[in-house]
N, C-alpha and C positions, 0 to 999 in steps of 0.2 A: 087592519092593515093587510091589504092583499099582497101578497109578495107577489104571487106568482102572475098574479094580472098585471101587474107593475112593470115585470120583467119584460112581459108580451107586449103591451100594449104601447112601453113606453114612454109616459110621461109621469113622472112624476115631480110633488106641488114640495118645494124645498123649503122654502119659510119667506119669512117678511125681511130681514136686512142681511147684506152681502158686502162682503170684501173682497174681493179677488185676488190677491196678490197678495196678502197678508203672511207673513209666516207663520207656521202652526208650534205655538206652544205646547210646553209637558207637564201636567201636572199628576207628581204619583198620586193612589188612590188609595191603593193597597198593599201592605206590605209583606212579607215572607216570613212567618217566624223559622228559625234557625237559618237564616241566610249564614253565609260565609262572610265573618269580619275581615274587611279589609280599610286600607288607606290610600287615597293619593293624593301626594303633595304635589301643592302648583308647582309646574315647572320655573326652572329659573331663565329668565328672559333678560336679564340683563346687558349691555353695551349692543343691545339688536338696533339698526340704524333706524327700522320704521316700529311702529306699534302694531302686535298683531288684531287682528281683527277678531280672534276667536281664542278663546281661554280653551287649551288643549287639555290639561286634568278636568276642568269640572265640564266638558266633555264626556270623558272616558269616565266621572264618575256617574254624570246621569246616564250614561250607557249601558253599565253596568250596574245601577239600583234598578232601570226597570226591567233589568232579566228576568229579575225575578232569583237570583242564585246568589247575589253577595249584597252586603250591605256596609258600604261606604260610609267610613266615622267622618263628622263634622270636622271643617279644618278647625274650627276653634279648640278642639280637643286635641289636637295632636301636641306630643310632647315634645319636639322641634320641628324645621321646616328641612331634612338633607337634600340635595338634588345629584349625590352620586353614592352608591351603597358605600365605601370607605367612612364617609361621616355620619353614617346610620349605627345606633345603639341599639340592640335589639332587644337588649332588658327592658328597655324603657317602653317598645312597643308592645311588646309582652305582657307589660305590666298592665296594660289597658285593654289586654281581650284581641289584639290583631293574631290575625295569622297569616296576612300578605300583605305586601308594602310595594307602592309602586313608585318610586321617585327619576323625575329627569330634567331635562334643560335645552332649551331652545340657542342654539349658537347662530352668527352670521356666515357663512359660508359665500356666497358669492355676491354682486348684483343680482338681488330681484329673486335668491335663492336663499334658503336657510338650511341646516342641520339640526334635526330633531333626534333628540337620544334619551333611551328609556330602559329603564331595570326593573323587571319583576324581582322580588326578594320574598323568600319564605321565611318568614319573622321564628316559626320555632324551630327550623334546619339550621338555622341564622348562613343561608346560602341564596346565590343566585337562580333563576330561573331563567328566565330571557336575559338578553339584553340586545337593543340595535339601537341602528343609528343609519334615519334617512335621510337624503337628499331629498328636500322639499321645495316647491315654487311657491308663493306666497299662498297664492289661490286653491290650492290645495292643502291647507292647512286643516282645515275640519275634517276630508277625509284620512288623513293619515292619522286625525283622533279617535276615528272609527275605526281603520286598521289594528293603531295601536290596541282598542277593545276587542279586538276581532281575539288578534294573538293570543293577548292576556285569558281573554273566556275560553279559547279552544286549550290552553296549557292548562288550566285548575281542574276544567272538565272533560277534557277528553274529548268534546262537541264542536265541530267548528262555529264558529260566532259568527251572525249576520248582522252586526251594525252598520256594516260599509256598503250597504245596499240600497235598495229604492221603492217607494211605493209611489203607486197611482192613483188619481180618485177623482171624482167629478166635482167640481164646484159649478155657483150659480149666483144671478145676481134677478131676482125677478119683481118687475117693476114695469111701469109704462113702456119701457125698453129694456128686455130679459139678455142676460149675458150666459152660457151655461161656455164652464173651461174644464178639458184636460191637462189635467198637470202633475208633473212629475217632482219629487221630493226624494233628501234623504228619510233616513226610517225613524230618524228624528225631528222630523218635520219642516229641518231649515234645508235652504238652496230652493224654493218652491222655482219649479223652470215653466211656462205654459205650453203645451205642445201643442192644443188647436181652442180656438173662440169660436164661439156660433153663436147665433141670434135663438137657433135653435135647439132641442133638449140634445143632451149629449148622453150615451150608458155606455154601461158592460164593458169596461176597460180587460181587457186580457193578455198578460205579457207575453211575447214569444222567447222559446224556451233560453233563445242566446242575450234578449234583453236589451233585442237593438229593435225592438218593434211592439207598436201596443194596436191589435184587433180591438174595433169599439162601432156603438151602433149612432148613428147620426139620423136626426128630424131634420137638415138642412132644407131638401125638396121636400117636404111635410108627407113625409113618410119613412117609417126607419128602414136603412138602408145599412150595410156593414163595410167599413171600412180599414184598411190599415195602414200605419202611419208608420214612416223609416222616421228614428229618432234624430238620427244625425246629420241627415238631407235634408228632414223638413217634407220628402216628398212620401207624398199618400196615393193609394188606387182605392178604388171601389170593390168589393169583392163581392158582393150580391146588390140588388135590388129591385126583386119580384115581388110581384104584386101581391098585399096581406104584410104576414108580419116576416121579417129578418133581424132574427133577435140571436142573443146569449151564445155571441162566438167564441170559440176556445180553442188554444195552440194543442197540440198532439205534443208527446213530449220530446220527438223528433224535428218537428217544427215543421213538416211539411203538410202538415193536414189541419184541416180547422174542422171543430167537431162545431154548430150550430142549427138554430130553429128555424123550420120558413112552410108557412101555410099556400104556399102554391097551390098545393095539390088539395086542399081545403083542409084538414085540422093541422094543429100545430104537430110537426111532427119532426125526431131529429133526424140530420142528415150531415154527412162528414164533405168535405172537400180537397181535394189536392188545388194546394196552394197553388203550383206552378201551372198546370194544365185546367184549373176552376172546372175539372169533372166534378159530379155531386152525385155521393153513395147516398140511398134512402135507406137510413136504419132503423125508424120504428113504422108502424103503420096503424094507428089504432085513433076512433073517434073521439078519445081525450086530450087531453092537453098533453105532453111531452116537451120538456124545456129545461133549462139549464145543465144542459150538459156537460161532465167533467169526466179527462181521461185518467184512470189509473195508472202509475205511476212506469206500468212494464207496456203501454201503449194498444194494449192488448183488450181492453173493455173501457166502455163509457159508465158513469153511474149518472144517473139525472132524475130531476123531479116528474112526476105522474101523479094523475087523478085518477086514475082507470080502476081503482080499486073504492072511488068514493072519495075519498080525502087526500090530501096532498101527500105524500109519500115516496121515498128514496127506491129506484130501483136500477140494476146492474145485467149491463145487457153485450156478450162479446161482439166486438168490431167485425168479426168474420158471418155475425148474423147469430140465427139462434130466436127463444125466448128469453124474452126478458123477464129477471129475478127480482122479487121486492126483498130489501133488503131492512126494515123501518118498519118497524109492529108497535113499540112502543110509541103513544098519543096519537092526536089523529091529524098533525100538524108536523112533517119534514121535510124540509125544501133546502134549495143551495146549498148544494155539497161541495166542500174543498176536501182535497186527498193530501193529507202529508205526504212529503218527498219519499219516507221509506213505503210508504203503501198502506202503513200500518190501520191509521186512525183520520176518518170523517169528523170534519168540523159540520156543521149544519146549523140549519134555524128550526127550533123544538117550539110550537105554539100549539099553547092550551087556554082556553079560560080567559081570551081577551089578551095574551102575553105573548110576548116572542123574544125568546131568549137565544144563547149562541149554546151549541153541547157538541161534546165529540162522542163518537159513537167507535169503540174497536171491533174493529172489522171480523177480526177472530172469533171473538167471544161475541160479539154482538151489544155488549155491555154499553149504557150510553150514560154520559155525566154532564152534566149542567156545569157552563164556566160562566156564565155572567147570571146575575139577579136583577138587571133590570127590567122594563114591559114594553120595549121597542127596540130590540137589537136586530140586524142582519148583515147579510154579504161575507160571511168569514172568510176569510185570506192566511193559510200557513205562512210563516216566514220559510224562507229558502231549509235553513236546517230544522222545520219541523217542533221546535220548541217553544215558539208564541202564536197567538191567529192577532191576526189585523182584524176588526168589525167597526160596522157602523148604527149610531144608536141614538136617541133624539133625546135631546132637552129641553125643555120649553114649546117653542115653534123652529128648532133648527138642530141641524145634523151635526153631531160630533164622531170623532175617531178617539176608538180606542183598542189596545193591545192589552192581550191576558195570557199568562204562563199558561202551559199544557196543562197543570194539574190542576186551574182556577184559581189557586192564591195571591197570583201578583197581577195585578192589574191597573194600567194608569193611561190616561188620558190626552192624545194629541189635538188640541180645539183650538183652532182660530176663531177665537175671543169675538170676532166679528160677525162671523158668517156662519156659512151650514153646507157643509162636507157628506157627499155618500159616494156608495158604490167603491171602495179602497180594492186595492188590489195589490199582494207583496209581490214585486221584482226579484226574479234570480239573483246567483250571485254574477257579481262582473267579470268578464272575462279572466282580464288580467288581475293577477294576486301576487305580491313583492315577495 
């Protein structure tokens, strides 16, 4: 599997059957030993004039199994059902190993509006933690199951929670008449939205840093070209398309610069862009390949893939110019670096021996760990807070999604059962936060 020819060149063969529109299922994989016992009881829905469309606890509770940090008892095991702490006995949860309890209930509030209310409860304080109560439109009912996960995970840990976010990723449909889609999801995989269809391949999804835009490379005129897409207009511009390759664009974390690859000048080589005025800084210059480039989190250097040393290998190079550092000694295989949000830690793809697996690599120490064990994984994607990567990985003849805890213990799977998904990429968070 060549990655990095992939990236360049641009096409890549997705498998034999597609669904497009499908929503992507979750199935865990892997569990956490010593997760945090917890519960949450369905809410109570009662005298609501319509039926909701989405079960808001078991929600919040697969949101919270695939963190990878608690682990959520079966409702059949609960010793009643409360939906406000006053009718909560905390002996009783006690007695079965909990040590947080989350109970609530869905009221009628208006036309076409509801009232969601919810109690975090520490079972052996036998006290409150949270508690609110939103005003909800129907159609926002899933996200404020996210919210609600968001709260509860940043109050146990300290961390703020990214369930109420979004990923991106390329689907395909290829056949006598090939479909390839961008599209946009929660990080749970439902709300699948399409942002563009092509007859031709689509890549390199890359959010801008506010989340109201996704840079991506288009075959439309049968040659890739780089484009960006306003989520909420629907309207796109073209941002390169010189002759050879324009590949592997990426937002600055200011969002005014797009760092990407373009052989104008003959080898692949990176170069940065000011979005508003499309001048183009030339920052590497050397007869290797040079590609995927990713900025560091203080805007201040790129890190990206290079050959120049013989094999494909991680190197970091300042924006103000300078040489370039190699950063990747360990195997003779690292390519597509993602940066967590603090700076800290490199997601990457480690290929040895016919395999490619996902690993984080600390920047500090240099220290690099294996989080996936299967023998076709790529594309790592951090989540907004740095605590899962998003990758994509093959089964059979078609592409699956899947997300793994930072430390590699938790691990589970988003696949549309139908089709075959690459290229993911995790969305910031959203502007607005209640």
């Amino acid at each position: 599997m060549k990655l990095m020819l992939k990236t360049l060149l641009g096409f890549i063969l997705f498998g034999l059957s597609w669904q497009i529109n499908a929503a992507i299922s979750i199935e865990i994989t892997e569990g956490v030993e010593g997760a945090i016992p917890m519960s949450v009881v369905k809410f109570e829905t009662r005298n609501l004039p319509v039926r909701l469309k989405a079960d808001i606890s078991s929600i919040i509770t697969n949101n919270l199994n695939r963190s990878g940090v608690f682990k959520v008892l079966g409702n059949d095991k609960y010793p009643s059902t409360p939906h406000y702490s006053k009718d909560v006995n905390y002996a009783k949860w006690r007695a079965i190993g909990q040590e947080y309890l989350v109970v609530g209930r869905v009221l009628s509030k208006t036309a076409g509006e509801l009232d969601v209310q919810f109690q975090l409860l520490d079972v052996l304080k036998k006290k409150q933690l949270l508690g609110y109560s939103f005003p909800v439109k129907l159609r926002n009912v899933r996200a404020t199951a996210h919210e609600i996960s968001d709260l509860i995970y940043q109050k146990i840990t300290g961390i703020r929670g990214a369930f109420n976010t979004r990923i991106a990723y390329i689907s395909a449909k290829i056949g006598k008449t090939s479909k390839y889609v961008l599209q946009v999801a929660d990080t749970d995989g439902f709300n699948p939205q399409t942002v563009l269809e092509s007859d031709e391949p689509l890549m390199s999804p890359s959010w801008s840093p506010d989340g109201s835009s996704l840079a991506y490379v288009s075959f439309e005129n049968k040659r890739p070209e780089i484009f960006i897409q306003h989520l909420a207009s629907a309207r796109r511009s073209k941002v390169t398309g010189f002759k050879g390759i324009n590949g592997a664009p990426n937002w600055s974390p200011d969002g005014k610069k797009l760092a990407l690859v373009l052989s104008k000048d003959k080898s692949p080589d990176i170069y940065i862009m000011n979005v508003s005025t499309k001048k183009l800084t030339r920052l590497t210059k050397h007869r290797s390949i040079d590609t995927e480039p990713v900025w560091t989190d203080d805007g201040a250097s790129l890190i990206f893939t290079s050959d120049r040393s013989g094999t494909p290998q991680l190197y970091e190079m300042r924006v103000s110019g300078g040489k370039p550092k190699r950063i990747t000694f360990e195997g003779r295989y690292n390519t597509a670096a993602d940066i967590s949000p603090d700076g800290k830690n490199i997601a990457m793809v480690y290929g040895g021996g016919g395999s490619y697996k996902i690993a984080q690599l600390e920047r500090e120490s240099g220290n690099i760990t294996l989080l996936t064990s299967d023998n076709l994984d790529e594309s790592p994607s951090f989540s907004p807070n740095g605590r899962m990567v998003l990758y994509a990985s093959t089964q059979g003849n078609k592409g699956v999604l899947y997300m793994v805890s930072l430390d590699g213990q938790s691990r589970h799977k988003l696949s549309d059962q139908a089709g075959d998904i690459r290229e993911p990429v995790w969305g910031p968070y959203k502007k607005n936060r209640r």
